[in-house]
C-alpha positions in Angstrom: 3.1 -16.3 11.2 6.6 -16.4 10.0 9.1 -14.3 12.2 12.1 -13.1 10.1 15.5 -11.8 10.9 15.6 -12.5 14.7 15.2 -8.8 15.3 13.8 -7.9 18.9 10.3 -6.8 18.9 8.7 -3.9 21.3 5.4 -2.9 21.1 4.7 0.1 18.9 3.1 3.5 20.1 2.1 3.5 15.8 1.3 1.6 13.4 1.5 3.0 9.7 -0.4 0.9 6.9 0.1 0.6 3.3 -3.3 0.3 1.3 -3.4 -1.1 -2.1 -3.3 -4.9 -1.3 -2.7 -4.6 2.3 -6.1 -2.5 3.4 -7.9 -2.6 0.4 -7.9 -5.0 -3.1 -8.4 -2.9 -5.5 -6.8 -4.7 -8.5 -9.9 -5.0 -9.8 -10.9 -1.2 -9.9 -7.1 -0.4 -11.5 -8.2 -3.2 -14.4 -10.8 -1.4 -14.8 -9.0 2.3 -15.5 -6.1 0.4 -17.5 -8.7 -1.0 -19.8 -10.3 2.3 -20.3 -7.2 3.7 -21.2 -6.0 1.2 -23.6 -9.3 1.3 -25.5 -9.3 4.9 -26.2 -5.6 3.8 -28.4 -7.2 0.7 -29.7 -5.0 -1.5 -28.1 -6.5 -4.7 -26.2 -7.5 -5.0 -22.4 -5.2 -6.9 -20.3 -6.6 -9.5 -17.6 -6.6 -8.9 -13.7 -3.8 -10.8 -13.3 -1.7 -9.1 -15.9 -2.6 -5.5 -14.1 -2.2 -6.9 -10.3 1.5 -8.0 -11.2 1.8 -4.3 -12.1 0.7 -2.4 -8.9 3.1 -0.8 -6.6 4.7 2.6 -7.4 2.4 5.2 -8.7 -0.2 5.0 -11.1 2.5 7.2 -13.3 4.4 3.5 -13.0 1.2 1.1 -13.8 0.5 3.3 -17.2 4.1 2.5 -18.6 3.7 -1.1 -17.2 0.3 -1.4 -19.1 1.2 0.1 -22.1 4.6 -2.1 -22.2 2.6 -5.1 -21.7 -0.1 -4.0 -24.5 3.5 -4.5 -26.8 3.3 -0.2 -27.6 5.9 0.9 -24.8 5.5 4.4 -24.8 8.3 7.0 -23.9 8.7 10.6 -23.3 5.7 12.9 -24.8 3.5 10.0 -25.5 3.8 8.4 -22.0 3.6 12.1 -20.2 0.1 12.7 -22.6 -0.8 8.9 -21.4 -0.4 10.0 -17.8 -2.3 12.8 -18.9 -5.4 10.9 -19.9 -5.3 9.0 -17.4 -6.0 11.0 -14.6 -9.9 11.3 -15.0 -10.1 7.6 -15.6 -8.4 6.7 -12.7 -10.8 9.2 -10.3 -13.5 7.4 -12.4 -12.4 3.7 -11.0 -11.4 4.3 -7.5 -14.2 2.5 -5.7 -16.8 0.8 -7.6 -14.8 -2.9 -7.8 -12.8 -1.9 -4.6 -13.0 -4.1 -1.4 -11.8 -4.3 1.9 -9.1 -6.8 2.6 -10.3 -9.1 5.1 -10.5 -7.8 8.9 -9.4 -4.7 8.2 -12.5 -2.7 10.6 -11.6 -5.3 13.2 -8.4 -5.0 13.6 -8.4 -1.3 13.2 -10.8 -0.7 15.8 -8.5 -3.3 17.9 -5.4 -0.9 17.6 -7.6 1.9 18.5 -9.2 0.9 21.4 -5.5 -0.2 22.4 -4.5 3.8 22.4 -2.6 3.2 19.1 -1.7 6.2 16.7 -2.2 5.0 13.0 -1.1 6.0 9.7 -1.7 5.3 6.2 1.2 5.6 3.5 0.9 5.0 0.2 2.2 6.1 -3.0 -1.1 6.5 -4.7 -2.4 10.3 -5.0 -3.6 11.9 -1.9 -7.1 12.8 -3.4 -7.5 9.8 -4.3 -6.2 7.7 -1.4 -8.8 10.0 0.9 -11.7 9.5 -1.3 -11.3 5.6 -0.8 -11.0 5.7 2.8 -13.8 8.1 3.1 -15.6 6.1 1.1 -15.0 2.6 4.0 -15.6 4.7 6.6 -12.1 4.4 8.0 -10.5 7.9 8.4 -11.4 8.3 12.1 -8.9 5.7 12.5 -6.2 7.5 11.1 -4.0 10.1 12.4 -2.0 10.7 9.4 -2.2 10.0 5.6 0.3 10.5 3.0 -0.3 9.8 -0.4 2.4 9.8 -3.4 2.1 13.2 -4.3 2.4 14.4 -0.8 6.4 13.9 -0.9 9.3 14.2 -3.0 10.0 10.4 -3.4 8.3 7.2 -3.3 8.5 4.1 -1.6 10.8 2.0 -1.0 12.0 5.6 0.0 11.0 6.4 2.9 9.9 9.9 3.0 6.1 9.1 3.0 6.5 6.9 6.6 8.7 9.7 8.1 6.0 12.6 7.1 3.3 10.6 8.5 5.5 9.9 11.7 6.1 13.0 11.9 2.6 14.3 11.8 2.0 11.6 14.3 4.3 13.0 16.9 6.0 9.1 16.9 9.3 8.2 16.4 10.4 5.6 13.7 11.8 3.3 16.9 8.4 3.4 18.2 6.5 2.6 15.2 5.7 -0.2 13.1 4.7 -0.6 9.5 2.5 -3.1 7.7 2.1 -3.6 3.8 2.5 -6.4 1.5 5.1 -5.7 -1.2 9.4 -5.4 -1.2 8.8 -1.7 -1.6 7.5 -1.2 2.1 10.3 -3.6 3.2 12.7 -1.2 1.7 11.2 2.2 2.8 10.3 0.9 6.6 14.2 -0.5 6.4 14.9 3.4 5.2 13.0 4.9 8.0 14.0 2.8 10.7 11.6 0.8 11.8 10.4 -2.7 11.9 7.8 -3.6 9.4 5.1 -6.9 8.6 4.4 -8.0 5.7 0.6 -9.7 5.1 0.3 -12.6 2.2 -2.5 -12.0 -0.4 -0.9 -8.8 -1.4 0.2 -7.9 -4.9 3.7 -9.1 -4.5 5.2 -10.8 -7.4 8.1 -12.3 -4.9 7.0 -14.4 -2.0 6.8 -12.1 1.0 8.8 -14.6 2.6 11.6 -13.9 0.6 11.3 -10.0 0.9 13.2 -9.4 4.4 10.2 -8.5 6.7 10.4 -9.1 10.6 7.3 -10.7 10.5 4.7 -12.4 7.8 1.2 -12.7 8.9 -1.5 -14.7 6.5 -4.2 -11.9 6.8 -4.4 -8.5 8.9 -6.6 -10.6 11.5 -3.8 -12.6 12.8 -1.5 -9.5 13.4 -2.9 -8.3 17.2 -2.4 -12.1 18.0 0.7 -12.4 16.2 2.6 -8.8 17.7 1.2 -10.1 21.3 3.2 -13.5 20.7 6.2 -11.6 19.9 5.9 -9.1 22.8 5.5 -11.9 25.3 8.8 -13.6 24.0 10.8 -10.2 24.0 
């Protein structure tokens, strides 16, 4: 556990989670679609860890990353037709490869039992995010959930957090949010509120660098981690 800024820390009445790389890996299933897509214009796959370092803001975002990296940028029509063609692949690969990050039911059904509202934000599509967490079984956790399509701008803005917030009856000084990328720094920053950032993420930048008020090693150490920091407040 790495504490960052010095900020005070209260307990939250909610906690809002990112999911690609914070509740769920699911790099592998996003390889997977990517690939797809590049075959059916010839060009070659690109390995996991080529696709990981392009995750984080929209899948609109990871097809121009994947087509720049496949050295055939694409711009304007051809990207919008990319997007296009994309869309039933992606709903093709949303959870056959995709796993639970470690500890995620635990600590979950921690918060819950604890009497803490919780919300998921993400900027992946709101079909899609629901069809994932129906598929883990972890909906009846969640009071709210706000997917990329469900607001006007993405993360790092923060309209996604406030919606859900909002739909939580919580204000941002009451609430907390977890993820694992720069992005959820900077729209937790733009709501508000405090946020924690978890290592093992899709972060290209050490999450130690990224300005978070606290950096846990896995979702299982944050209930022990938030207690620590209540008991010093």
């Amino acid at each position: 556990m790495n504490v960052g800024a010095g900020r005070p820390f209260r307990s939250p009445k909610a906690i809002l989670f990112d999911l690609d790389g914070t509740l769920v890996d699911s790099a592998a299933d996003l390889t997977a679609a990517v690939n797809e897509l590049l075959a059916s214009r010839d060009l070659p796959a690109l390995r996991l860890d080529q696709v990981k370092a392009m995750i984080g803001g929209g899948i609109r975002k990871l097809v121009e990353r994947a087509f720049a990296a496949s050295g055939t940028p694409l711009l304007g029509s051809a990207l919008e037709e990319a997007n296009r063609d994309m869309a039933p692949i992606y709903r093709r690969h949303l959870t056959g490869l995709t796993r639970l990050m470690p500890g995620v039911r635990e600590v979950l059904t921690h918060f819950h039992l604890n009497g803490k509202a919780m919300g998921l934000v993400t900027n992946k599509p709101q079909l899609a995010t629901r069809e994932i967490l129906l598929h883990f079984g972890l909906t009846e956790y969640l009071g709210a959930i706000v997917g990329g399509d469900a607001v006007t701008y993405l993360k790092p803005a923060p309209d996604a957090l406030l919606l859900a917030l909002d739909q939580l009856g919580v204000e941002p000084y009451d609430a907390l949010m977890v993820g694992d990328s720069g992005a959820d720094v900077g729209a937790a920053r733009a709501a508000g509120m405090p946020v924690v950032l978890l290592r093992g993420g899709y972060s290209q930048i050490p999450v130690e660098d990224l300005g978070a008020d606290l950096v846990c090693d896995s979702l299982r150490d944050l209930p022990s981690a938030m207690q620590r920091l209540q008991d010093a407040a």
